[in-house]
C-alpha positions in Angstrom: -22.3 -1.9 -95.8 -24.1 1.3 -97.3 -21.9 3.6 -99.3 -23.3 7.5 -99.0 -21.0 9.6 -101.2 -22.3 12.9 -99.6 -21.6 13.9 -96.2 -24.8 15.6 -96.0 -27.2 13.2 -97.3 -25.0 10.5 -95.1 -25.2 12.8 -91.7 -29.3 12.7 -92.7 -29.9 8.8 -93.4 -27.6 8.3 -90.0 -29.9 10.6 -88.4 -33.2 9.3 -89.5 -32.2 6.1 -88.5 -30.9 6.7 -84.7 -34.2 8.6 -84.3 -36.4 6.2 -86.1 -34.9 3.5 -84.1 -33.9 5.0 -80.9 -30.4 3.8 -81.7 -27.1 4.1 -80.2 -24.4 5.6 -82.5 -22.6 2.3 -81.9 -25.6 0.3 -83.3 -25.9 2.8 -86.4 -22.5 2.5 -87.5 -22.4 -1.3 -87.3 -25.6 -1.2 -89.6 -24.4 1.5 -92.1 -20.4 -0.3 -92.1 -19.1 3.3 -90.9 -17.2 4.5 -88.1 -18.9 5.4 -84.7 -16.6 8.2 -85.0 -18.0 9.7 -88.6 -21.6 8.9 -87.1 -20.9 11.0 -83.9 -19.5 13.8 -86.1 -22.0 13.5 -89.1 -24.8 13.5 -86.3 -23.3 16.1 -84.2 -21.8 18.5 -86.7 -22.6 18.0 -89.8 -26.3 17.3 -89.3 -26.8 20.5 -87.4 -26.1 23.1 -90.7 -28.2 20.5 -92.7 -31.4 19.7 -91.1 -31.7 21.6 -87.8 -34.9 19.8 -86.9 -33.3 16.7 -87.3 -30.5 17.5 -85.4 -32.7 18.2 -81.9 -34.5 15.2 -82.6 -30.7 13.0 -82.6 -29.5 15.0 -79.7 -32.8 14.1 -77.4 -32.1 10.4 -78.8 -28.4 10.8 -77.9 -28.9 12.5 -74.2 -30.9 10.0 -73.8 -29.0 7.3 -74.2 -26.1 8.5 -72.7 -28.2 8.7 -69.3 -28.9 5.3 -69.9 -25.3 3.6 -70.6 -24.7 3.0 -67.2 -27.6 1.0 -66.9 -27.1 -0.7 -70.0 -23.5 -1.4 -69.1 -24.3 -2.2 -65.6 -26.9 -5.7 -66.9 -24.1 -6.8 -69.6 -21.9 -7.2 -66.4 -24.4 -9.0 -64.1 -25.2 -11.4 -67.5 -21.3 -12.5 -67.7 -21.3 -12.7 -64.2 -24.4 -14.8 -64.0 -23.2 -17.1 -67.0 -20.2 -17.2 -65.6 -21.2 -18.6 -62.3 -23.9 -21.4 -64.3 -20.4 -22.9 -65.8 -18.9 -23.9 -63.1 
């Protein structure tokens, strides 16, 4: 767990990292121990009136994940289903 006493340094590193890594906010706040909810705000708020530039870059990262989640949630059902099946 990463402690960042500064909401604008935090809403930066949580940035940096979902853009580095093409992360999901769910994967970024299991790895920094916070919230999804402060990493949505801190990437969507906050981050914009501290490093614009920054900001796009998340919201491209974000869009695009968003446009993905269906297909993301649509294989975690087919791999239960399939393991599901081998059991029995």
């Amino acid at each position: 767990m990463m402690y960042i006493a500064a909401d604008k340094e935090r809403c930066v590193v949580l940035g940096t990292y979902i853009v580095e890594n093409r992360a999901t906010v769910r994967q970024t706040a299991a790895r920094y121990g916070v919230s999804k909810s402060t990493v949505h705000k801190d990437v969507t708020e906050t981050l914009r009136h501290v490093n614009r530039v920054l900001f796009e870059e998340v919201a491209k990262v974000l869009e695009q994940n968003k446009n993905e989640r269906h297909l993301r949630g649509g294989e975690a059902t087919r791999q239960r289903h399939l393991s599901r099946s081998e059991r029995k």
